[in-house]
C-alpha positions, 0 to 999 in steps of 0.5 A: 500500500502506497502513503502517496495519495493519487497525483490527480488529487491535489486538484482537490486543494482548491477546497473553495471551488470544491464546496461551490461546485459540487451539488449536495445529496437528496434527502431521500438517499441520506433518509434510507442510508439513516435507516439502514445503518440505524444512525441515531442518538449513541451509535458512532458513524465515520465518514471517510474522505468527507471532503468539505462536509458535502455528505458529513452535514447531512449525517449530523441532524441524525443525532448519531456521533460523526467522525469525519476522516479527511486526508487534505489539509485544505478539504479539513479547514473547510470541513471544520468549518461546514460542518463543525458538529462533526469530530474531523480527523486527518486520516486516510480510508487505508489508515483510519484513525478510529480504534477497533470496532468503535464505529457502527457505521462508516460512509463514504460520498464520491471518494470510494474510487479513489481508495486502495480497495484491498487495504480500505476494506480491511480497515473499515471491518476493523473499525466496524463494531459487529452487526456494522454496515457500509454506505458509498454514493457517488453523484452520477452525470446524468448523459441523457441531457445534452449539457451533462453529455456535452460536459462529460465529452469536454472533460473525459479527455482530461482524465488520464489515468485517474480512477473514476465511479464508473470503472468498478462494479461496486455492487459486486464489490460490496458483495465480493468482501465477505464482510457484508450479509446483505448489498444493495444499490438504489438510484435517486434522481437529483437535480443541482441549480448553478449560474455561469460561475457555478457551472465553471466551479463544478467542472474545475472541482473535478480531480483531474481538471483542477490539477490542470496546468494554468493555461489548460485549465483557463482553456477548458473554464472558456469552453465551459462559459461557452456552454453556460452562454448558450444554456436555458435559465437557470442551468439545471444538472441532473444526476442519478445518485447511487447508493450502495448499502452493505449491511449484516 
C-alpha cells in the first residue's frame, strides 16, 4: 500500500471551488442510508474522505456521533468549518484513525474510487463494531441531457489515468468482501441549480481538471462559459445518485 495519495488529487486543494461546485445529496438517499445503518442518538458513524462536509452535514441532524476522516489539509479547514458538529480527523480510508470496532457505521460520498480497495476494506471491518454496515454514493452525470453529455465529452479527455465511479462494479464489490450479509444499490434522481460561475466551479472541482496546468485549465473554464452562454435559465444538472448499502 502506497502513503502517496493519487497525483490527480491535489486538484482537490482548491477546497473553495470544491464546496461551490459540487451539488449536495437528496434527502431521500441520506433518509434510507439513516435507516439502514440505524444512525441515531449513541451509535458512532465515520465518514471517510468527507471532503468539505458535502455528505458529513447531512449525517449530523441524525443525532448519531460523526467522525469525519479527511486526508487534505485544505478539504479539513473547510470541513471544520461546514460542518463543525462533526469530530474531523486527518486520516486516510487505508489508515483510519478510529480504534477497533468503535464505529457502527462508516460512509463514504464520491471518494470510494479513489481508495486502495484491498487495504480500505480491511480497515473499515476493523473499525466496524459487529452487526456494522457500509454506505458509498457517488453523484452520477446524468448523459441523457445534452449539457451533462456535452460536459462529460469536454472533460473525459482530461482524465488520464485517474480512477473514476464508473470503472468498478461496486455492487459486486460490496458483495465480493465477505464482510457484508446483505448489498444493495438504489438510484435517486437529483437535480443541482448553478449560474455561469457555478457551472465553471463544478467542472474545475473535478480531480483531474483542477490539477490542470494554468493555461489548460483557463482553456477548458472558456469552453465551459461557452456552454453556460448558450444554456436555458437557470442551468439545471441532473444526476442519478447511487447508493450502495452493505449491511449484516
Amino acid at each position: 500500500m502506497s502513503d502517496e495519495l493519487h497525483p490527480a488529487t491535489r486538484g482537490f486543494a482548491a477546497a473553495d471551488v470544491y464546496e461551490r461546485g459540487r451539488p449536495d445529496y437528496p434527502q431521500a438517499a441520506v433518509d434510507r442510508l439513516v435507516a439502514e445503518l440505524d444512525l441515531r442518538a449513541g451509535r458512532t458513524v465515520v465518514d471517510l474522505a468527507a471532503g468539505t462536509g458535502k455528505l458529513t452535514r447531512l449525517l449530523v441532524p441524525s443525532g448519531a456521533r460523526v467522525l469525519a476522516v479527511e486526508p487534505l489539509p485544505e478539504m479539513r479547514a473547510e470541513l471544520e468549518r461546514r460542518a463543525p458538529a462533526a469530530t474531523v480527523l486527518a486520516g486516510r480510508a487505508e489508515q483510519i484513525p478510529v480504534e477497533d470496532g468503535a464505529a457502527d457505521a462508516v460512509t463514504v460520498a464520491s471518494a470510494f474510487h479513489w481508495f486502495d480497495l484491498d487495504a480500505a476494506l480491511v480497515e473499515i471491518r476493523r473499525v466496524l463494531a459487529p452487526g456494522g454496515g457500509l454506505a458509498l454514493l457517488w453523484n452520477a452525470r446524468d448523459e441523457r441531457t445534452d449539457l451533462q453529455r456535452a460536459l462529460s465529452d469536454l472533460i473525459d479527455p482530461y482524465r488520464g489515468g485517474a480512477p473514476g465511479r464508473s470503472q468498478r462494479d461496486w455492487l459486486a464489490v460490496l458483495a465480493g468482501s465477505g464482510a457484508f450479509a446483505r448489498t444493495r444499490r438504489l438510484l435517486y434522481p437529483h437535480e443541482q441549480v448553478v449560474d455561469e460561475d457555478g457551472l465553471v466551479a463544478r467542472v474545475l472541482s473535478i480531480s483531474f481538471v483542477g490539477a490542470l496546468p494554468p493555461g489548460e485549465r483557463a482553456e477548458v473554464e472558456e469552453q465551459v462559459r461557452a456552454l453556460a452562454r448558450d444554456s436555458p435559465r437557470p442551468i439545471r444538472l441532473p444526476y442519478m445518485t447511487e447508493l450502495y448499502l452493505g449491511t449484516s
